[in-house]
MIZAGU-498123 format. One record per residue (C-alpha): y, x, z; residue in three letters. Coordinates in steps of 0.1 Angstrom, whole numbers, padded with zeros to 4 digits, always signed. Layout:
BEGIN
YXZAla...
***
This chain:
BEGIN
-1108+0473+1288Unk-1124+0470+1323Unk-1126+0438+1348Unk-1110+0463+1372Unk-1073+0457+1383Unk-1045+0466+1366Unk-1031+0490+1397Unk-1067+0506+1397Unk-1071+0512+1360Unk-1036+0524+1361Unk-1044+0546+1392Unk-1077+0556+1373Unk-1053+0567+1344Unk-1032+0582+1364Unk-1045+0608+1388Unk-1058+0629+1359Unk-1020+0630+1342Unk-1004+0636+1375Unk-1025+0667+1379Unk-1016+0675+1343Unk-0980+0671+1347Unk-0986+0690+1381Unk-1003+0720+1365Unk-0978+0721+1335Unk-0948+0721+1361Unk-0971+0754+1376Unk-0964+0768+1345Unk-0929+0762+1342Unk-0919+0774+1381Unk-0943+0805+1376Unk-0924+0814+1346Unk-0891+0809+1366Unk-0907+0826+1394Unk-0914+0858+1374Unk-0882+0856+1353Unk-0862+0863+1391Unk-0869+0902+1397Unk-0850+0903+1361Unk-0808+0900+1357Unk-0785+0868+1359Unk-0787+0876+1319Unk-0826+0869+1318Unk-0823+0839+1339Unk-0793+0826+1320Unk-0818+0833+1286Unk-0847+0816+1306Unk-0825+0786+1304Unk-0815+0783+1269Unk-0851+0797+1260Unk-0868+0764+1280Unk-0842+0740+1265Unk-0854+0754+1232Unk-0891+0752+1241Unk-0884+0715+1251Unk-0869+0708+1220Unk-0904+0718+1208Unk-0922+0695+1231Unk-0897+0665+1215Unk-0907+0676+1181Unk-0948+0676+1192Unk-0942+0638+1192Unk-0940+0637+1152Unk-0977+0640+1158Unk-0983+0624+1194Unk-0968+0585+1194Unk-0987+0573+1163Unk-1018+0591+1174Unk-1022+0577+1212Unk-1009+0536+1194Unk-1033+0538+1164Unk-1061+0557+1186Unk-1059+0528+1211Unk-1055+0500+1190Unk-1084+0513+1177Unk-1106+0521+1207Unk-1095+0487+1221Unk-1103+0466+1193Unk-1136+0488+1192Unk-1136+0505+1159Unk-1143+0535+1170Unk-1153+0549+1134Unk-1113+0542+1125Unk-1101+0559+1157Unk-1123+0593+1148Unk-1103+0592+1115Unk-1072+0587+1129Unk-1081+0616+1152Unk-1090+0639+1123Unk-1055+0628+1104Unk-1034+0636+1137Unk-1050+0672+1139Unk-1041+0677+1104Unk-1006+0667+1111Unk-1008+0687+1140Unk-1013+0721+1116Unk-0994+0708+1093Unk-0963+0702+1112Unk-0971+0730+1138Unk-0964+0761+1110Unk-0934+0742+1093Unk-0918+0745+1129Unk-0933+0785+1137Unk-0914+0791+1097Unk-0883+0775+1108Unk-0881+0793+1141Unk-0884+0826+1132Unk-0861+0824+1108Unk-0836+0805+1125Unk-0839+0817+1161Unk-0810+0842+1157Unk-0781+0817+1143Unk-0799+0787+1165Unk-0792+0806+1197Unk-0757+0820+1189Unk-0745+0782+1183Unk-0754+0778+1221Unk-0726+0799+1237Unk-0751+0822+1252Unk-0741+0860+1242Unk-0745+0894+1245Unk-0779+0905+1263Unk-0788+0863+1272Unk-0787+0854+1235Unk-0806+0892+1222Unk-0835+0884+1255Unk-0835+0845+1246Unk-0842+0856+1205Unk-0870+0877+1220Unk-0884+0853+1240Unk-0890+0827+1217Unk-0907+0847+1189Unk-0942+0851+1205Unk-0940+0813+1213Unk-0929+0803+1175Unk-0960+0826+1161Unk-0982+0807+1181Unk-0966+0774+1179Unk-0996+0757+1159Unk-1019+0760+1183Unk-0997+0743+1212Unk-0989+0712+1184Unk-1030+0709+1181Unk-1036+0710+1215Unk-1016+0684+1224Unk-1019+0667+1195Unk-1056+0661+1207Unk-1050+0653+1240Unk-1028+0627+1228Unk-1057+0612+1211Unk-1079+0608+1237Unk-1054+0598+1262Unk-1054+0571+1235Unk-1089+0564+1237Unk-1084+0561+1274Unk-1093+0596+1286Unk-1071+0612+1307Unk-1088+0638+1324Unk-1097+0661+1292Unk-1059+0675+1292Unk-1064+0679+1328Unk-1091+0699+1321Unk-1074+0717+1292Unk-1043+0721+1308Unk-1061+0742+1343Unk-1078+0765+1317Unk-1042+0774+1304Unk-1029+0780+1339Unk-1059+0802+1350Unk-1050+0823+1318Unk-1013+0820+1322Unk-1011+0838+1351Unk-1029+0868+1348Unk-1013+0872+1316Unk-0979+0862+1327Unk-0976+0886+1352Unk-1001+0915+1338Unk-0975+0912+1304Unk-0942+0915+1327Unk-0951+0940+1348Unk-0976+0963+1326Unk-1003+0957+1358Unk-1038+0966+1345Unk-1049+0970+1314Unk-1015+0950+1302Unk-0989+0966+1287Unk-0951+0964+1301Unk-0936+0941+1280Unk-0912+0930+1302Unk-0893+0898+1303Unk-0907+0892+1271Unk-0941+0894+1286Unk-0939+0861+1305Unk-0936+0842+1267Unk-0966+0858+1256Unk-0986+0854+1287Unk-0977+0818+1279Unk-0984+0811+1240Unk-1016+0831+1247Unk-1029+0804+1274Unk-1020+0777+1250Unk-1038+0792+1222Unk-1070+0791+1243Unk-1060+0757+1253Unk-1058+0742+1213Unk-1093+0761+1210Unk-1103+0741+1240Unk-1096+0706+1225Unk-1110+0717+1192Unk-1145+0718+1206Unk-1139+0691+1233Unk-1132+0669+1199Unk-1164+0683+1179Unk-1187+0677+1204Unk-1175+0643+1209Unk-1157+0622+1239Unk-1148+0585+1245Unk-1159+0576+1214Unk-1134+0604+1194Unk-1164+0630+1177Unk-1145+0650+1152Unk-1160+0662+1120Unk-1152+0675+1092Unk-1149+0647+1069Unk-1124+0633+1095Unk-1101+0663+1086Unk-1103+0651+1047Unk-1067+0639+1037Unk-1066+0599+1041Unk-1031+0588+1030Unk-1032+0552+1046Unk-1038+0570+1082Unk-1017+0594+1076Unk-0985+0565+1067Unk-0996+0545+1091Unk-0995+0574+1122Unk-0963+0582+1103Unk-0949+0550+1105Unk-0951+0551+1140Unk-0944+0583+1150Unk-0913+0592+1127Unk-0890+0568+1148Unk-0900+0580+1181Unk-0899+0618+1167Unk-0860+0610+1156Unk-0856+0597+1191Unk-0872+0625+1211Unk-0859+0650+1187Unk-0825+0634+1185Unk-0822+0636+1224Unk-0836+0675+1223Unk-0804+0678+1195Unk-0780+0660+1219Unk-0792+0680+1250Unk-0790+0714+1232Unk-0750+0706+1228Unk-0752+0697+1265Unk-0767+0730+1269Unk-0742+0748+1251Unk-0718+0731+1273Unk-0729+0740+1299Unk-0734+0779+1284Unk-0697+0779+1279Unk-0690+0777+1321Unk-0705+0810+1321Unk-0740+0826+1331Unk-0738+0814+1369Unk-0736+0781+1360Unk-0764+0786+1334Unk-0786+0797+1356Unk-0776+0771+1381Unk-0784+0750+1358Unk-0821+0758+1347Unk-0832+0760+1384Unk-0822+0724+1388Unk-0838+0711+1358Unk-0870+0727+1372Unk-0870+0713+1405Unk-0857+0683+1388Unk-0891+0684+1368Unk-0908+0678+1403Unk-0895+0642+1398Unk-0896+0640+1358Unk-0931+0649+1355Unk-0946+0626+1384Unk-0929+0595+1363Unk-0945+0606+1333Unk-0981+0608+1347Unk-0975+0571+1351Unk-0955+0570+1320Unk-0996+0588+1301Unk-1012+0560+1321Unk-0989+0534+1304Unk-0990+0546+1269Unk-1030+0543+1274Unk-1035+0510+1290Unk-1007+0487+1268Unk-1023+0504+1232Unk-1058+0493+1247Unk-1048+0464+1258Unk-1031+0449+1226Unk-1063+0462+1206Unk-1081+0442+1226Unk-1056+0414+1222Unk-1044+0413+1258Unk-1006+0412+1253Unk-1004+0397+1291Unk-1026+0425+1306Unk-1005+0451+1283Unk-0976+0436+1301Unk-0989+0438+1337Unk-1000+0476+1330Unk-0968+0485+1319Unk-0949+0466+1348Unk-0976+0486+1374Unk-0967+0519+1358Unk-0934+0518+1365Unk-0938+0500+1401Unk-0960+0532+1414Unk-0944+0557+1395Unk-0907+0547+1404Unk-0920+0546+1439Unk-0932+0583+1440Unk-0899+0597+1418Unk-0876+0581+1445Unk-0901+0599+1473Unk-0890+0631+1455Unk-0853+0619+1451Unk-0851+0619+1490Unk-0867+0653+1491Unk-0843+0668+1464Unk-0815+0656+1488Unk-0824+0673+1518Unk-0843+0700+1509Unk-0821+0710+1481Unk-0813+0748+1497Unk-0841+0761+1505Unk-0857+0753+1472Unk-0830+0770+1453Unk-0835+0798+1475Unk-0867+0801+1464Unk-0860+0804+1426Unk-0827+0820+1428Unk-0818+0856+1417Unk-0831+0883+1442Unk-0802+0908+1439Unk-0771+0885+1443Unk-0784+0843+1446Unk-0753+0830+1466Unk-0737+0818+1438Unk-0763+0798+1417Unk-0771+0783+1453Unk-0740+0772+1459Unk-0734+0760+1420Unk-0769+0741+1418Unk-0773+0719+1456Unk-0747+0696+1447Unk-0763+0689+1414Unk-0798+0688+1425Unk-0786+0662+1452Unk-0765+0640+1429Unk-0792+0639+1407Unk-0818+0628+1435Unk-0796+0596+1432Unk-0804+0589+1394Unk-0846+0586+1398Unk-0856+0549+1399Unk-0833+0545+1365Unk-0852+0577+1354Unk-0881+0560+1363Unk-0873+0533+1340Unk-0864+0554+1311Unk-0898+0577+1310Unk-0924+0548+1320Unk-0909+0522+1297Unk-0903+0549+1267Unk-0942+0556+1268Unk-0949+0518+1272Unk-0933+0509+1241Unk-0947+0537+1222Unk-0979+0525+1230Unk-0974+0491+1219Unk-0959+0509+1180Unk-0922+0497+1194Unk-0906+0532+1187Unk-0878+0519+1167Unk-0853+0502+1185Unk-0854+0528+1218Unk-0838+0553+1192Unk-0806+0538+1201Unk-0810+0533+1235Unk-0809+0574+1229Unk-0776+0575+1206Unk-0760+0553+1229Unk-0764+0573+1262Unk-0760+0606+1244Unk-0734+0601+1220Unk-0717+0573+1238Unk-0719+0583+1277Unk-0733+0621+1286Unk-0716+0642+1256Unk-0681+0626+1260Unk-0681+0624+1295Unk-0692+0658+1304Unk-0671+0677+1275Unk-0638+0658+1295Unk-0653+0670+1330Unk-0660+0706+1320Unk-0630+0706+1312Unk-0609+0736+1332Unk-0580+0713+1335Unk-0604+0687+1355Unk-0623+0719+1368Unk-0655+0701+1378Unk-0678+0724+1361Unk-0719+0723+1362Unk-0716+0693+1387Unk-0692+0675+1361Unk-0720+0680+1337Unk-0745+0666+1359Unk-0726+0635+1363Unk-0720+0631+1329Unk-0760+0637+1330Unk-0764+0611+1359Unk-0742+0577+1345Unk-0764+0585+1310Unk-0796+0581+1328Unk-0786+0549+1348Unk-0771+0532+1313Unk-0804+0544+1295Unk-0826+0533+1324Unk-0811+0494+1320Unk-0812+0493+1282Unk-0856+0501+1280Unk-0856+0475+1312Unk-0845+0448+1294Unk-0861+0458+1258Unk-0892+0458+1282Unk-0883+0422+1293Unk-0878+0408+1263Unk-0915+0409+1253Unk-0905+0417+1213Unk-0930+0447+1213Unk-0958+0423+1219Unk-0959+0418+1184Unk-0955+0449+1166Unk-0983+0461+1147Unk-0992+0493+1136Unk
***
């Protein structure tokens, strides 16, 4: 740890993992972008196809929340020969648990989509969709399993660097694959997915030799990738709970999903144009929410439980601040970004479905703020326990109910029923990891 303070080490932490979060959002809205000259169908597919995908981004934290703890207790407490194991034990869980989920995909994609409500030509172009990005689904869990480790050794700005590579792939290959320009063939909708695992691909290969030639102390070799079960149990022991929370909340919002899937494809659609734009605010509040995950792991190393504090208080401070900047430009901007993303040949009616729900939900991002921020801020302290039912709670207790009595054609609220289902889960989530956060108790977890 530095003599800096805490706002500029956070603000050193987080410029890099804005830019991330910036350039993975790229991704996302380029995919949207592309998937518009196709049907209502495609876009309704997009949306079950990107829930999916998140559900895989959930499951990456198996690997992620022990690595970036035990990587900065480490670092902090300066053993950085313990960290470079640890590194080389995440990567091998990264492979490990990377082609146990590509198996399960491809064999399950089919029965997994059809339980969603989406049918017909959504569920057949969703199945598509997601194959190329299950074959290559090892190489994503690597990549990011890497960056997670060096965000843990206090390096932020690798992923950036990663992470610009995959867009300056993406693209080309994006658009070359869905519209057969060049030397690509015409692989259609489909194209977009492969355009996408490709970049990653490059992107694990990336991290690979970032991590062999060695950076913030992390210089992987191959003795580092030898089995070590006492690493290995003790990144388990930290990530397992937080992979049952994340992965229990991708469960929970796949039924949300199929909801929603059930109010037909306008509202689908609706519906995955909003979470996008949404993302402009989501993925601000977890630059901050990399940034806090960093500092309070560093700082417990180093035994600095009162600095850990004071970085994870700072975090949410500046990152609350700039989600409720883009709360107040959701409200009133709202059209005209829809218009942007909406089908080309008939986009009244996703419009009109998805401003009131992209308004409302401009309403709900300080408590958001507190629910990504303080997640990450536990996780880097080891507390990953306890928030898993902060995340039964909301789910199970608030959104699920709430919006299966909305949807409901006798109350006839439809998507923006959903979304306020959605909207009292994030406030009631928000003020359960505030006061977990206030209570100090993760001071003292080890790991």
């Amino acid at each position: 740890m530095t003599r800096e303070p805490v706002v500029a080490q956070i603000l050193h932490l987080v410029w890099p993992a804005l830019a991330y979060q910036g350039l993975f959002l790229t991704i996302q809205l380029f995919d949207q972008f592309l998937a518009g000259r196709f049907s209502q169908s495609h876009q309704a597919a997009l949306t079950t196809a990107n829930y999916l995908y998140w559900f895989v981004t959930s499951y990456t934290v198996v690997v992620n929340a022990g690595a970036t703890a035990l990587v900065g207790r480490f670092v902090g407490g300066d053993d950085l020969a313990h960290a470079r194991r640890a590194t080389g034990q995440a990567i091998l869980l990264a492979i490990a648990f990377g082609a146990l989920a590509a198996v399960a995909g491809l064999v399950g994609l089919p029965a997994l989509i059809s339980t969603l409500n989406l049918e017909g030509e959504g569920a057949a172009h969703a199945v598509a969709y997601l194959n190329p990005l299950a074959v290559l689904l090892p190489c994503y869990m690597i990549e990011v399993g890497g960056i997670a480790c060096l965000v843990g050794a206090g390096d932020t700005r690798t992923g950036l660097k990663v992470l610009a590579t995959v867009v300056f792939i993406n693209v080309p290959l994006a658009w070359g694959f869905s519209h057969g320009t060049g030397p690509f063939p015409d692989l259609g909708f489909v194209g977009i997915a492969w355009g996408t695992g490709l970049s990653h691909a490059v992107g694990c290969a990336y991290v690979l030799v970032v991590l062999a030639r060695g950076r913030f102390g992390l210089k992987l070799t191959p003795a580092d990738l030898v089995p070590d079960s006492d690493l290995i149990y003790r990144l388990l022991r930290v990530s397992v709970p937080a992979a049952i929370d994340s992965v229990s909340m991708g469960s929970f919002q796949l039924v949300f999903l199929g909801m929603i899937n059930a109010l037909g494809e306008t509202a689908a659609s609706a519906h995955g144009i909003a979470l996008r734009l949404e993302a402009l605010g989501y993925l601000s509040g977890a630059a901050f929410a990399t940034a806090a995950v960093s500092f309070v792991g560093r700082a417990l190393g180093a035994g600095r439980p009162d600095l850990a504090a004071r970085g994870g208080w700072t975090a949410l401070a500046l990152g609350g601040s700039m989600m409720t900047v883009m709360g107040v430009i959701f409200f009133f901007a709202a059209r005209p970004m829809f218009k942007s993303f909406s089908p080309e040949n008939d986009p009244t009616p996703v419009i009109e479905a998805g401003v009131p729900v992209l308004r409302l939900i401009a309403f709900a991002m300080p408590a958001l703020a507190s629910t990504i921020v303080l997640t990450q801020a536990l996780r880097g302290a080891g507390d990953t326990r306890v928030p898993v039912l902060f995340t039964w709670v909301g789910f199970l207790g608030v959104r699920l109910p709430l919006a299966y009595i909305l949807t409901r054609p006798d109350v006839g609220m439809g998507l923006f029923g959903a979304w306020l289902a959605m909207f009292v889960d994030i406030h009631v989530r928000g003020a359960f990891f505030l006061w977990r956060y206030i209570g100090g108790k993760w001071q003292q977890i080890k790991v």
